[in-house]
PyMOL Python script that loads the backbone (N, CA, C, O; Angstrom):
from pymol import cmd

cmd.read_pdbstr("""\
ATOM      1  N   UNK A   1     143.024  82.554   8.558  1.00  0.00           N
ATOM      2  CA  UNK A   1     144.079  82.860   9.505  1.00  0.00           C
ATOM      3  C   UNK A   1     144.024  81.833  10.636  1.00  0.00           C
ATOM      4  O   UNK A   1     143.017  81.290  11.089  1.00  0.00           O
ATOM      5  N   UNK A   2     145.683  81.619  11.118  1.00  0.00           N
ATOM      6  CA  UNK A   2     144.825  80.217  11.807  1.00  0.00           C
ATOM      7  C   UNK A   2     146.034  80.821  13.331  1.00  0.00           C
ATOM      8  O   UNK A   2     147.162  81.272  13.131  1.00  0.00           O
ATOM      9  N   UNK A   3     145.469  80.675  14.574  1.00  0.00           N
ATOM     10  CA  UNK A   3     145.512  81.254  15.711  1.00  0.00           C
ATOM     11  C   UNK A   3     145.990  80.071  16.507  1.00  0.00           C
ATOM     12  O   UNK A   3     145.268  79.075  16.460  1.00  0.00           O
ATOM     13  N   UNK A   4     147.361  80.001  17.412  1.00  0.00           N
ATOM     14  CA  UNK A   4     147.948  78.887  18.266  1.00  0.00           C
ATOM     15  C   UNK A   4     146.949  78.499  19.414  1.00  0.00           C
ATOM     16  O   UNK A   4     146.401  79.368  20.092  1.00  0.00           O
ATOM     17  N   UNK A   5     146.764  77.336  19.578  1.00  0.00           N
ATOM     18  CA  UNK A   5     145.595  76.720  20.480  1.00  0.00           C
ATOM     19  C   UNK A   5     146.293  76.852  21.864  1.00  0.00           C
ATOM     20  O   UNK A   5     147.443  76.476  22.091  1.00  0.00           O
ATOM     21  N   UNK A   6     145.555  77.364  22.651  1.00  0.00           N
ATOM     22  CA  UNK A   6     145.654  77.489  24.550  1.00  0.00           C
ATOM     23  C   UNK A   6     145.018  76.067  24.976  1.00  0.00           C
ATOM     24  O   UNK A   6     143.796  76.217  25.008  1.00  0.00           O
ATOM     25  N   UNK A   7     145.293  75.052  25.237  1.00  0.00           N
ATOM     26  CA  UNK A   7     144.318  73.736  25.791  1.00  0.00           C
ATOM     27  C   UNK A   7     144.195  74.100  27.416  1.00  0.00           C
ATOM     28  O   UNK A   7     145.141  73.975  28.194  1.00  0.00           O
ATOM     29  N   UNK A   8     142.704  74.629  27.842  1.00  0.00           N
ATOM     30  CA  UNK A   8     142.782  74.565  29.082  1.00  0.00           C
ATOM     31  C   UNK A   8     142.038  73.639  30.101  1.00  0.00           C
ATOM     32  O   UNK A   8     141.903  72.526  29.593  1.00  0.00           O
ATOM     33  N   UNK A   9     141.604  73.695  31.132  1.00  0.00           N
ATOM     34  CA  UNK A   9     141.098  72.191  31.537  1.00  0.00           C
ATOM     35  C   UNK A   9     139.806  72.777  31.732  1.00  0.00           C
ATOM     36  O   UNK A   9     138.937  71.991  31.355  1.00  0.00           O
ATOM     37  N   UNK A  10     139.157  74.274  32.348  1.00  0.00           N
ATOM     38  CA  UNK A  10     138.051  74.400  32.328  1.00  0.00           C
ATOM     39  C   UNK A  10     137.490  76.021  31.166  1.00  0.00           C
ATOM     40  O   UNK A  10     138.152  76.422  30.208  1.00  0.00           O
ATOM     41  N   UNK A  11     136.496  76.486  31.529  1.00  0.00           N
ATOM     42  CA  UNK A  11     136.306  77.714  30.296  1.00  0.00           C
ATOM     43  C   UNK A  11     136.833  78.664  31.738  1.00  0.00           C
ATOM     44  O   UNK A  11     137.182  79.782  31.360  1.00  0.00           O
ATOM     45  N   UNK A  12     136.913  78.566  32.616  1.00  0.00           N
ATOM     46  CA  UNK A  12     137.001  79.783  33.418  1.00  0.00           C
ATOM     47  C   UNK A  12     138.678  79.219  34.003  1.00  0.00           C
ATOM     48  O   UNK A  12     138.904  78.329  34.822  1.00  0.00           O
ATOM     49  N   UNK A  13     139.650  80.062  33.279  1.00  0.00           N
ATOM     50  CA  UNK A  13     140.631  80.318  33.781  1.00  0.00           C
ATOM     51  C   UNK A  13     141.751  81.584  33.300  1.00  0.00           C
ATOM     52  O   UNK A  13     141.464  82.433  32.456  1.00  0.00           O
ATOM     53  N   UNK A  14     142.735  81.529  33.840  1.00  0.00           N
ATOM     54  CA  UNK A  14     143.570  83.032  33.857  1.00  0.00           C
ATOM     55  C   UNK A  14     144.604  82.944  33.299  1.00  0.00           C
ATOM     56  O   UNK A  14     145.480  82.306  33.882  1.00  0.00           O
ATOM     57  N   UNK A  15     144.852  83.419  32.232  1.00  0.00           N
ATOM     58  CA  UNK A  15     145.935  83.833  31.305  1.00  0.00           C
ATOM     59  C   UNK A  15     146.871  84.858  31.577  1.00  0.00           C
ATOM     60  O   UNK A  15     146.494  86.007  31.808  1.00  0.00           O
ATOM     61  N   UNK A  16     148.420  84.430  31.562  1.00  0.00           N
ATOM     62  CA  UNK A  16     148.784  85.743  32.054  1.00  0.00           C
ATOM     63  C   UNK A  16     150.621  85.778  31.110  1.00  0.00           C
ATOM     64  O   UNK A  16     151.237  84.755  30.811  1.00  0.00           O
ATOM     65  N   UNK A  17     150.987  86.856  30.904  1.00  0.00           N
ATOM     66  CA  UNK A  17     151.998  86.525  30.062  1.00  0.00           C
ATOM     67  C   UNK A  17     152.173  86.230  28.717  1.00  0.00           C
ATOM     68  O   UNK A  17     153.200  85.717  28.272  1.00  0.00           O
ATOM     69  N   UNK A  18     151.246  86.526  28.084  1.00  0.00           N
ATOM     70  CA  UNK A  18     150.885  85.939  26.309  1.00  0.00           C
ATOM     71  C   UNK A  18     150.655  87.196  25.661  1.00  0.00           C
ATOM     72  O   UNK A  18     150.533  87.198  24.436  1.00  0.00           O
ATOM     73  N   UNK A  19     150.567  88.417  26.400  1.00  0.00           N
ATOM     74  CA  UNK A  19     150.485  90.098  26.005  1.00  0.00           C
ATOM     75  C   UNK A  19     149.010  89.626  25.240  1.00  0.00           C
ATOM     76  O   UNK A  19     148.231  88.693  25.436  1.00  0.00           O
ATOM     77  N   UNK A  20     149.052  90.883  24.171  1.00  0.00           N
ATOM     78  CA  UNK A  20     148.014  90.858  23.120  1.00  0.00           C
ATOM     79  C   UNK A  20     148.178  89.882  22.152  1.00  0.00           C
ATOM     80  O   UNK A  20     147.998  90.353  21.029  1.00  0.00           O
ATOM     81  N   UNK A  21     148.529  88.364  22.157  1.00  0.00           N
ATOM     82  CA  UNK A  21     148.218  87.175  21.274  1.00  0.00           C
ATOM     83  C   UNK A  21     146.688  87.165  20.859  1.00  0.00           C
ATOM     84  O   UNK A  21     145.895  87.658  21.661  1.00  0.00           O
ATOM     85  N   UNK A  22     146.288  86.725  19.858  1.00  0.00           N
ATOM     86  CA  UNK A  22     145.282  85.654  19.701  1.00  0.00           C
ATOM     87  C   UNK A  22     145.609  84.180  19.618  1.00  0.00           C
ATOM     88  O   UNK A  22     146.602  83.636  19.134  1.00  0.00           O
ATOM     89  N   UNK A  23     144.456  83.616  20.252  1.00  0.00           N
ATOM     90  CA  UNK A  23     144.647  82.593  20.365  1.00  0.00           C
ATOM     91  C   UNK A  23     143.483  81.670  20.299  1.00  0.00           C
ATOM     92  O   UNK A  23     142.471  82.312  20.584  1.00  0.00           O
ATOM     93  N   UNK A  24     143.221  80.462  20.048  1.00  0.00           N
ATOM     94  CA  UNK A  24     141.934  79.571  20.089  1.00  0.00           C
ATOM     95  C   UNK A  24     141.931  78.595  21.010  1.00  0.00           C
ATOM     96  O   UNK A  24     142.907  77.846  20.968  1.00  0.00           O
ATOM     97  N   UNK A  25     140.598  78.252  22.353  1.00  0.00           N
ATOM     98  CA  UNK A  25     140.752  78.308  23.728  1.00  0.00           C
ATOM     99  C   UNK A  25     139.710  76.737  23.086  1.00  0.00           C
ATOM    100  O   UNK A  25     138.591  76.778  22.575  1.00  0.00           O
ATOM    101  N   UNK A  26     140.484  75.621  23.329  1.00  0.00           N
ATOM    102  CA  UNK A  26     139.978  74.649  23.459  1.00  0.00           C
ATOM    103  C   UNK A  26     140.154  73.222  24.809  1.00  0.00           C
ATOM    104  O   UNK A  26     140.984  72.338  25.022  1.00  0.00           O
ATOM    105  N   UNK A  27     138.677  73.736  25.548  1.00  0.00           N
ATOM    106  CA  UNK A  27     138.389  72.909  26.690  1.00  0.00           C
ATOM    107  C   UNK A  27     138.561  71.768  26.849  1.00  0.00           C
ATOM    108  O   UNK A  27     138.061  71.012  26.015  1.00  0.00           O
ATOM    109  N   UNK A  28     139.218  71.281  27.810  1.00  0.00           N
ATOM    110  CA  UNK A  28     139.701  70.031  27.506  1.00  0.00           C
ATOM    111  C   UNK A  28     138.195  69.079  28.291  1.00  0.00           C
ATOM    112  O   UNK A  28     137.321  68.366  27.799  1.00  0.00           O
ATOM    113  N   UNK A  29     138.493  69.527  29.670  1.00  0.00           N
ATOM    114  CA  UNK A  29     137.076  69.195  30.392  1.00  0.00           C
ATOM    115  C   UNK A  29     137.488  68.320  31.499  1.00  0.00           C
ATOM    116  O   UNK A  29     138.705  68.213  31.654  1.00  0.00           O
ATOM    117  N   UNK A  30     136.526  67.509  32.502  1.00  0.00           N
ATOM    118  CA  UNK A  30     137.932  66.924  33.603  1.00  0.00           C
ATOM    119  C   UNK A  30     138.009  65.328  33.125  1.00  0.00           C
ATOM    120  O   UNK A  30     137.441  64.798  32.170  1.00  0.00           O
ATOM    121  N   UNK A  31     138.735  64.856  33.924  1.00  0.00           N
ATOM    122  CA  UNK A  31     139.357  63.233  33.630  1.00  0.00           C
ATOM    123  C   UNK A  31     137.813  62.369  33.556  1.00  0.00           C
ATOM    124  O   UNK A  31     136.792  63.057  33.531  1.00  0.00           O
ATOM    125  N   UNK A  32     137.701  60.918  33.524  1.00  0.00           N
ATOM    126  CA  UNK A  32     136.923  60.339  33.446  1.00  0.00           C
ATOM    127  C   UNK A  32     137.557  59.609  35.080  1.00  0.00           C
ATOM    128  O   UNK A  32     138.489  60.291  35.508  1.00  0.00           O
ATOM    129  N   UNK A  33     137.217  58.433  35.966  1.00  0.00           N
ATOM    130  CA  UNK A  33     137.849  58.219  37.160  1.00  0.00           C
ATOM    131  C   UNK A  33     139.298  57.487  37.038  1.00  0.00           C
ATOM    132  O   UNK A  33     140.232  57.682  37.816  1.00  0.00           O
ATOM    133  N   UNK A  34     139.314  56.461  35.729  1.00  0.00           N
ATOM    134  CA  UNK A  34     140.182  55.905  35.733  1.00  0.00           C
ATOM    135  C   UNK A  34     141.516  56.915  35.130  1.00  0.00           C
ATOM    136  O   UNK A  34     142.639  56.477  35.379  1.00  0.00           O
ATOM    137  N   UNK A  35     141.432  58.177  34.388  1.00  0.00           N
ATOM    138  CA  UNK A  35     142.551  58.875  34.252  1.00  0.00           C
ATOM    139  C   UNK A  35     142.557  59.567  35.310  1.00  0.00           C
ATOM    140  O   UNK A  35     143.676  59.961  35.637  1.00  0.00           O
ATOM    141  N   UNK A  36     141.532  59.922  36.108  1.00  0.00           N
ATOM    142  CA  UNK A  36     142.120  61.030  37.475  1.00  0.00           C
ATOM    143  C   UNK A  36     142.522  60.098  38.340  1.00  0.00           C
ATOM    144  O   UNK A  36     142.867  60.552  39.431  1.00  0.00           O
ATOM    145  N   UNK A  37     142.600  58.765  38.188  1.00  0.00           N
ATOM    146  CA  UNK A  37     143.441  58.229  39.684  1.00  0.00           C
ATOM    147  C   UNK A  37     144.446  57.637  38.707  1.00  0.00           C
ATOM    148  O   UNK A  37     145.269  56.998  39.362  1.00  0.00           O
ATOM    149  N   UNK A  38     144.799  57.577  36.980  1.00  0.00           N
ATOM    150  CA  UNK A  38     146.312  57.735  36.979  1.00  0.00           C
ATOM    151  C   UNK A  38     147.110  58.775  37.431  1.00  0.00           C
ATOM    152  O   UNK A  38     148.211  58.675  37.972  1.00  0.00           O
ATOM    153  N   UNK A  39     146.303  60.073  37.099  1.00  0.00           N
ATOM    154  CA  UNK A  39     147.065  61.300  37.391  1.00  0.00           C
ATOM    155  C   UNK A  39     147.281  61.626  39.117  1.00  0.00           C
ATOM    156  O   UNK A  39     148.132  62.366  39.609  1.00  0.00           O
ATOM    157  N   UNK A  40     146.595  61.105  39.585  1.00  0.00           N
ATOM    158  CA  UNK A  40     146.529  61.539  41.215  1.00  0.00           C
ATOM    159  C   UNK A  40     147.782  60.631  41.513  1.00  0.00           C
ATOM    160  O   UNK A  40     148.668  61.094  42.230  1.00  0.00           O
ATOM    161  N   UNK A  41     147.878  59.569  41.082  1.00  0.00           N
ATOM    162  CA  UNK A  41     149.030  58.942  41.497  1.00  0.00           C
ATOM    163  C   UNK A  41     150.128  58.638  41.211  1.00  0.00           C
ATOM    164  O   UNK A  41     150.967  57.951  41.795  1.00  0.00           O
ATOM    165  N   UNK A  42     150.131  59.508  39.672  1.00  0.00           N
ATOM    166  CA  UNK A  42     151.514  60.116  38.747  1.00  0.00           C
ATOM    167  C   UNK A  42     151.916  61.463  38.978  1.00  0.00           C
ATOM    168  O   UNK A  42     153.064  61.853  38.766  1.00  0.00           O
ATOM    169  N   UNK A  43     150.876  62.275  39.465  1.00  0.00           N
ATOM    170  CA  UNK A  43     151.203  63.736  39.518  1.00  0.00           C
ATOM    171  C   UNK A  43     151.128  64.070  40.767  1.00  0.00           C
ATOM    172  O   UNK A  43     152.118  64.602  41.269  1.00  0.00           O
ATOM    173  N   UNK A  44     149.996  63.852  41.533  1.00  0.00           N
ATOM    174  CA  UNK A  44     150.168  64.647  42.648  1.00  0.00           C
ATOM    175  C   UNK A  44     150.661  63.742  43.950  1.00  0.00           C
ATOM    176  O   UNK A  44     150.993  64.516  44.847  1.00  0.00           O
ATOM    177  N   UNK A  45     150.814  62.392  44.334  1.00  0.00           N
ATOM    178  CA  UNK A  45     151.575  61.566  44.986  1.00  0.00           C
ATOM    179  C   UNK A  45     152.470  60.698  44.733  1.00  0.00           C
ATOM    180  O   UNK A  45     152.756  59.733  45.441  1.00  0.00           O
ATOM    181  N   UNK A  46     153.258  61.198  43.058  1.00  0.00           N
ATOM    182  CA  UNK A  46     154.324  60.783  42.763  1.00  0.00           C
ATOM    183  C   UNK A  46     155.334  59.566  43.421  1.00  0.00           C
ATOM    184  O   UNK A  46     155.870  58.609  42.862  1.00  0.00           O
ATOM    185  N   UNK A  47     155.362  59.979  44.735  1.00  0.00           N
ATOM    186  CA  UNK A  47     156.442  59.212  45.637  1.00  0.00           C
ATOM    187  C   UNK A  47     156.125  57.951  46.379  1.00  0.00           C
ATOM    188  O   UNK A  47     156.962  57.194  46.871  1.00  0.00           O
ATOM    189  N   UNK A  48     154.439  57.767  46.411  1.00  0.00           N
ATOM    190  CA  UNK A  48     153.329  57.091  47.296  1.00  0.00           C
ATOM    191  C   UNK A  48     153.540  56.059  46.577  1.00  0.00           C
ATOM    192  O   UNK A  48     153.197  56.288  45.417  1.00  0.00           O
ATOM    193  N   UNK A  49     153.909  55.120  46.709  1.00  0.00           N
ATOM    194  CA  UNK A  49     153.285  53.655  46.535  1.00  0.00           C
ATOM    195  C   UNK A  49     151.494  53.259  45.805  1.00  0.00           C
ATOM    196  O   UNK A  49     150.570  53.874  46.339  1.00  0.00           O
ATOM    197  N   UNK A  50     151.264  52.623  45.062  1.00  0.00           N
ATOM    198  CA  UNK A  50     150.220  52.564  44.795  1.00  0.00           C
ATOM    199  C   UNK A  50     149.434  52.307  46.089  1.00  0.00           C
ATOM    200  O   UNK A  50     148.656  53.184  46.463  1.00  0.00           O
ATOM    201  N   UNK A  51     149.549  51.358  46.689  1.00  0.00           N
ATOM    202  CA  UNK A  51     149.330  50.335  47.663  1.00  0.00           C
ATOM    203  C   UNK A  51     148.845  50.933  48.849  1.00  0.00           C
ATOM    204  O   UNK A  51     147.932  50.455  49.522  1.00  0.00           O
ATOM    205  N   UNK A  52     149.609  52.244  49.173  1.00  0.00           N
ATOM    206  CA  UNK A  52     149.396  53.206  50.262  1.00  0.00           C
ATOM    207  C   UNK A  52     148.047  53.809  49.543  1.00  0.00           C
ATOM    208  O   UNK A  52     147.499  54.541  50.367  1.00  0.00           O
ATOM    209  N   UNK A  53     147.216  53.767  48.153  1.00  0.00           N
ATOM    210  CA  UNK A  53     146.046  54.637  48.400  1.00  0.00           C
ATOM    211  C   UNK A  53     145.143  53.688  47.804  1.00  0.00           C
ATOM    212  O   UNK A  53     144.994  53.491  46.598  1.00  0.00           O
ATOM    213  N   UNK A  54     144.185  52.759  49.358  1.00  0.00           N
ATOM    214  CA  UNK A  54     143.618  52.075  49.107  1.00  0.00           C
ATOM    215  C   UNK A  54     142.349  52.578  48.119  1.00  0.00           C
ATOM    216  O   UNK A  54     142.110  53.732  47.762  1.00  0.00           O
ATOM    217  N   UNK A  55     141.533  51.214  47.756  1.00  0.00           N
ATOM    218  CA  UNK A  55     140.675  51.611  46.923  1.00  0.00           C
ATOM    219  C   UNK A  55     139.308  52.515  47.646  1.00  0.00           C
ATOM    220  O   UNK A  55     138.613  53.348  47.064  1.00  0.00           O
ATOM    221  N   UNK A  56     139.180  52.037  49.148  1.00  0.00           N
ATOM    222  CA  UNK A  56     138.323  52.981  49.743  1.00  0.00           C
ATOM    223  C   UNK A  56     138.408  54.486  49.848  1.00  0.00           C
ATOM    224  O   UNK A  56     137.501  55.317  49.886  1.00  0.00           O
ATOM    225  N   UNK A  57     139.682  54.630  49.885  1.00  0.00           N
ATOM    226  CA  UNK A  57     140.544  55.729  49.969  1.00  0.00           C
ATOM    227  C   UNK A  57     140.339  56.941  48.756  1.00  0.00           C
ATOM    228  O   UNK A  57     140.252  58.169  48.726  1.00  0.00           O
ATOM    229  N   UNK A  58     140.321  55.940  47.902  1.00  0.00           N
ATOM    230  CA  UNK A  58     140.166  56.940  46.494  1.00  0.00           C
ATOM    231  C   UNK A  58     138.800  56.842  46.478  1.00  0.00           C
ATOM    232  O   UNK A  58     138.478  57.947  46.041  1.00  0.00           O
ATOM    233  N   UNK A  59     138.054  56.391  46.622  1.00  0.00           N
ATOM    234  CA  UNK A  59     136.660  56.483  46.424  1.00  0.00           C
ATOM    235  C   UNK A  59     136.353  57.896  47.277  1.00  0.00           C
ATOM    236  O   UNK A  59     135.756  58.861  46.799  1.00  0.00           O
ATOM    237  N   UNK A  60     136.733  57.837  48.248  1.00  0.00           N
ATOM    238  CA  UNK A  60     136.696  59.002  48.735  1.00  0.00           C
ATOM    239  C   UNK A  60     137.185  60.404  48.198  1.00  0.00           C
ATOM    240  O   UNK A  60     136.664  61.518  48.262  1.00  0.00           O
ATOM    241  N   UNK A  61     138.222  60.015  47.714  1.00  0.00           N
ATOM    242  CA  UNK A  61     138.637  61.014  46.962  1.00  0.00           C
ATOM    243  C   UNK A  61     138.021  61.554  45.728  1.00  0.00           C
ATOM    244  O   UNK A  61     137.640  62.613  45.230  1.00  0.00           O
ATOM    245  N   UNK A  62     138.099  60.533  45.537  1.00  0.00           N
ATOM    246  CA  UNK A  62     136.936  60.649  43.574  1.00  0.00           C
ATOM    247  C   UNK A  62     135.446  61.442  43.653  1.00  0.00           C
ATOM    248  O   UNK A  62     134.974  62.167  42.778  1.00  0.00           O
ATOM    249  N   UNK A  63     134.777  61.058  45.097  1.00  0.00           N
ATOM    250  CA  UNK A  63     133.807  61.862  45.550  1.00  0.00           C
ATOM    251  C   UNK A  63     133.684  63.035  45.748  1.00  0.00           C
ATOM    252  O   UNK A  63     132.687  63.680  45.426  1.00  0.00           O
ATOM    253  N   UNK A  64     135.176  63.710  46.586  1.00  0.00           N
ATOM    254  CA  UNK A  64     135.133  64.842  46.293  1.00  0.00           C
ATOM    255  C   UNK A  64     135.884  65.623  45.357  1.00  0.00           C
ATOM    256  O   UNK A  64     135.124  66.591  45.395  1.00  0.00           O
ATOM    257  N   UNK A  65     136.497  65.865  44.798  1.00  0.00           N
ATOM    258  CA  UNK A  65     137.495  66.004  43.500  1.00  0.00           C
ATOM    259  C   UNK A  65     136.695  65.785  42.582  1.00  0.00           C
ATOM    260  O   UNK A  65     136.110  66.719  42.034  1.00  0.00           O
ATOM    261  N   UNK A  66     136.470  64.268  42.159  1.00  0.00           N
ATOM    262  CA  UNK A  66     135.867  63.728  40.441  1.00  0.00           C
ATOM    263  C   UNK A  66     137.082  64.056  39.755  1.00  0.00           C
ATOM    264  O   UNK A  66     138.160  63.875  40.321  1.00  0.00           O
ATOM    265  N   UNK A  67     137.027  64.447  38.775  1.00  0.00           N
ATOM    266  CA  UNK A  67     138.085  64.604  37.420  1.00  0.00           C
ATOM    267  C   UNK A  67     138.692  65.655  37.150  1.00  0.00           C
ATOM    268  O   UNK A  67     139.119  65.948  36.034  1.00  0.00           O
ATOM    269  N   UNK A  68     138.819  66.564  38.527  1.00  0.00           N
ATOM    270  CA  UNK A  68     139.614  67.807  38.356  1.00  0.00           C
ATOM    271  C   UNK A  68     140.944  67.839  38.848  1.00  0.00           C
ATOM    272  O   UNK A  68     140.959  67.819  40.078  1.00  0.00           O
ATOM    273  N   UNK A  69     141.874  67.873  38.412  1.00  0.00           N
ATOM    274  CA  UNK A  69     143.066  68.671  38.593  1.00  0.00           C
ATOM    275  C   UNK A  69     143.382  69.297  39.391  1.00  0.00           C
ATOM    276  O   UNK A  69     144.025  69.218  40.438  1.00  0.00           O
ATOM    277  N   UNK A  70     142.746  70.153  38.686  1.00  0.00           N
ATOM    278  CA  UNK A  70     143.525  71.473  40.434  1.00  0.00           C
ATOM    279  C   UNK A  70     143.010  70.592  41.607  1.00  0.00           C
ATOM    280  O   UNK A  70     143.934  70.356  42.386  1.00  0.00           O
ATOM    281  N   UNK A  71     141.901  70.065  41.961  1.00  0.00           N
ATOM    282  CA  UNK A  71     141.233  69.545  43.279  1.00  0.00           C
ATOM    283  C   UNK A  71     141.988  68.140  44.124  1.00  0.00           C
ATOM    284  O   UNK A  71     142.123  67.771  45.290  1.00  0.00           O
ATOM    285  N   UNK A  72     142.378  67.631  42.700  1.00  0.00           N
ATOM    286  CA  UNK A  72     143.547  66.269  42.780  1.00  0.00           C
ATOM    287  C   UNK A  72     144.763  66.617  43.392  1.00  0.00           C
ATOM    288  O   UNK A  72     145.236  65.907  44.279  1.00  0.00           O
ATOM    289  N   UNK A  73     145.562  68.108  42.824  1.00  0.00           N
ATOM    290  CA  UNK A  73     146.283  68.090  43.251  1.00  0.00           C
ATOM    291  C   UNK A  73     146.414  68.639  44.561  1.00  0.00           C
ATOM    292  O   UNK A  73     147.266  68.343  45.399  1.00  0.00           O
ATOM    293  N   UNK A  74     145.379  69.565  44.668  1.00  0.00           N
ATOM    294  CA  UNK A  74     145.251  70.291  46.191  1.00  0.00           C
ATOM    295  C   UNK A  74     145.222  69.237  47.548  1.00  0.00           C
ATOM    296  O   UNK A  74     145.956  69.310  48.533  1.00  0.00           O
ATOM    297  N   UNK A  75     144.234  68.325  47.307  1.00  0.00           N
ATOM    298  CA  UNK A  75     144.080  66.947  48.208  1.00  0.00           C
ATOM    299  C   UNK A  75     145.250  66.423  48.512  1.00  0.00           C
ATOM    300  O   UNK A  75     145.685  66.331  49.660  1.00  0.00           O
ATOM    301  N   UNK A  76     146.177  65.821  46.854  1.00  0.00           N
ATOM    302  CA  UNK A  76     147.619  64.843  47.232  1.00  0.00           C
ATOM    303  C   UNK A  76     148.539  65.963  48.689  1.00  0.00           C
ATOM    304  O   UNK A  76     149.215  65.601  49.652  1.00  0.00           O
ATOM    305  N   UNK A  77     148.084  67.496  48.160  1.00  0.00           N
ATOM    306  CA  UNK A  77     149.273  68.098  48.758  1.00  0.00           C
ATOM    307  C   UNK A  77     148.912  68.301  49.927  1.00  0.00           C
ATOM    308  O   UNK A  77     149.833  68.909  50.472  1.00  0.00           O
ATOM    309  N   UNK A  78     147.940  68.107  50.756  1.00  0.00           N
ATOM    310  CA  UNK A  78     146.886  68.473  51.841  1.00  0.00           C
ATOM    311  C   UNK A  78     147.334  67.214  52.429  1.00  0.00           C
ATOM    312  O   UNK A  78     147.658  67.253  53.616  1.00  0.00           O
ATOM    313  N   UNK A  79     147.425  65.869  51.670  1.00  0.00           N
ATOM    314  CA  UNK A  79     147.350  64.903  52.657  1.00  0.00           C
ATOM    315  C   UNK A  79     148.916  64.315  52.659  1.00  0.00           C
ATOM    316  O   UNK A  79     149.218  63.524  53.553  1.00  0.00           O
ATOM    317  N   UNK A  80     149.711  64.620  51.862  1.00  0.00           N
ATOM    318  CA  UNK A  80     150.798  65.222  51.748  1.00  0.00           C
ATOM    319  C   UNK A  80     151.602  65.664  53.315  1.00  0.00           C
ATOM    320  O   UNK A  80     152.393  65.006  53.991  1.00  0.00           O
ATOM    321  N   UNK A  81     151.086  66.902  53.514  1.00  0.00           N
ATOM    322  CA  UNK A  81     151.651  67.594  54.392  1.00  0.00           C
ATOM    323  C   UNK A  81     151.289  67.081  55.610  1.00  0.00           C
ATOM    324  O   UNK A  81     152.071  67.059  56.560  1.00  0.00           O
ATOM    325  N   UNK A  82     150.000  66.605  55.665  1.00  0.00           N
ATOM    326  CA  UNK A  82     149.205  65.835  57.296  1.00  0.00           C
ATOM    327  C   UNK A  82     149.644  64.847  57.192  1.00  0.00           C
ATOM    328  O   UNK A  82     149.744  64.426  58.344  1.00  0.00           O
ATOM    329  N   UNK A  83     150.127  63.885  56.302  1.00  0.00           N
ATOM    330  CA  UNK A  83     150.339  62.225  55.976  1.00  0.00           C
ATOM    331  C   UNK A  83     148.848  61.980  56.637  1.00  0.00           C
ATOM    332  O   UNK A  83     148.761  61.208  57.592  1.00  0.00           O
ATOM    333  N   UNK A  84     148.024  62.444  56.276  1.00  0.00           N
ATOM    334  CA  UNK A  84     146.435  61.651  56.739  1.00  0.00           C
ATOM    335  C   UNK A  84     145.415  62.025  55.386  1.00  0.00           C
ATOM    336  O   UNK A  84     145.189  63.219  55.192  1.00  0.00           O
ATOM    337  N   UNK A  85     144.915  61.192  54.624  1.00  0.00           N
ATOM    338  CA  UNK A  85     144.112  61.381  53.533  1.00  0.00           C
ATOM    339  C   UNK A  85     142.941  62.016  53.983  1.00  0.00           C
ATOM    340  O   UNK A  85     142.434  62.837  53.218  1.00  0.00           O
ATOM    341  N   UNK A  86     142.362  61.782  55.168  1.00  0.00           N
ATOM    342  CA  UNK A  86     140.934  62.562  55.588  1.00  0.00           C
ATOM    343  C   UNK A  86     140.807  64.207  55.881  1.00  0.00           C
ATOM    344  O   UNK A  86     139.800  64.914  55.903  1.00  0.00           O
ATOM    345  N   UNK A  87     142.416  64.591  56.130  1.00  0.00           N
ATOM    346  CA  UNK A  87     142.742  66.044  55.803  1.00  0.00           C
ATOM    347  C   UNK A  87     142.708  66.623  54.398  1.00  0.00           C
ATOM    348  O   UNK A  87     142.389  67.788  54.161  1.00  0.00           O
ATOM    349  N   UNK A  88     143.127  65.558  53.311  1.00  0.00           N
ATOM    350  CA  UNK A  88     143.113  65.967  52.149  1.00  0.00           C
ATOM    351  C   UNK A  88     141.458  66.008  51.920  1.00  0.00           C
ATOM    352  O   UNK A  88     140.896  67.029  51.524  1.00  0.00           O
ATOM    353  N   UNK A  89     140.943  65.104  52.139  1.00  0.00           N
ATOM    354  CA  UNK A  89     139.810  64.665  51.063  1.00  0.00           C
ATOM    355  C   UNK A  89     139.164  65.655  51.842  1.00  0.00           C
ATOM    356  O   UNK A  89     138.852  66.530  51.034  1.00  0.00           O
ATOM    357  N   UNK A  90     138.741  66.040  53.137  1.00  0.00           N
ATOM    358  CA  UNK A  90     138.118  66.982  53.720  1.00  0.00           C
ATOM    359  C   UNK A  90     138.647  68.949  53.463  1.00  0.00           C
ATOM    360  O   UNK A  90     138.022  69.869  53.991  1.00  0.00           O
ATOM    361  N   UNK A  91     139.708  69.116  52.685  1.00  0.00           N
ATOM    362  CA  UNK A  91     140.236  69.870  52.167  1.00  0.00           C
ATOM    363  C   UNK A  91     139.846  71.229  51.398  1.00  0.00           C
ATOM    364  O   UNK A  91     140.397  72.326  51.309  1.00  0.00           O
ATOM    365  N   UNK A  92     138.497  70.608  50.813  1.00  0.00           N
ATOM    366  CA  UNK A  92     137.649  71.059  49.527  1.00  0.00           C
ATOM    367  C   UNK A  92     136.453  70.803  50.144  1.00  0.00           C
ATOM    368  O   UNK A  92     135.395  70.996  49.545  1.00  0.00           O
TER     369      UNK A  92
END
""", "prot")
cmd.dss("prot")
cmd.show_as("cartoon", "prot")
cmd.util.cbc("prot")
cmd.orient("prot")
């Protein structure tokens, strides 16, 4: 019997809306640095210029975040709203 795959990014997260499905829960796990600063700067600062997030900048970021998602995006939107990255990266 073969069961539709859920891809999630960590083992601890919340399902909601799928009723009584089965399903098979395969971890994806987080980015390596060079896909979390494509995604940080495809997904969560979309509008930013590369240029605007120097390389010191992300180092900082990468420090605290690393290869997570949710943490990537919480930061873009943190520094986002302050237009100051040290609000984001200090965020988490």
């Amino acid at each position: 019997m073969c069961f539709p795959t859920l891809a999630a990014q960590t083992e601890c997260f919340c399902v909601s809306g799928i009723g009584h499905q089965r399903f098979t829960v395969r971890v994806l796990g987080d980015f390596t640095e060079k896909l979390a600063k494509e995604f940080f700067l495809t997904h969560c600062v979309p509008d930013l210029p590369e240029a605007l997030v120097p390389n010191y900048e992300w180092h900082k970021i990468w420090e605290v975040c690393g290869g997570r998602p949710q943490l990537l995006l919480a930061c873009g939107q943190a520094a986002a709203e302050t237009l100051n990255w040290n609000v984001g990266e200090q965020s988490h």
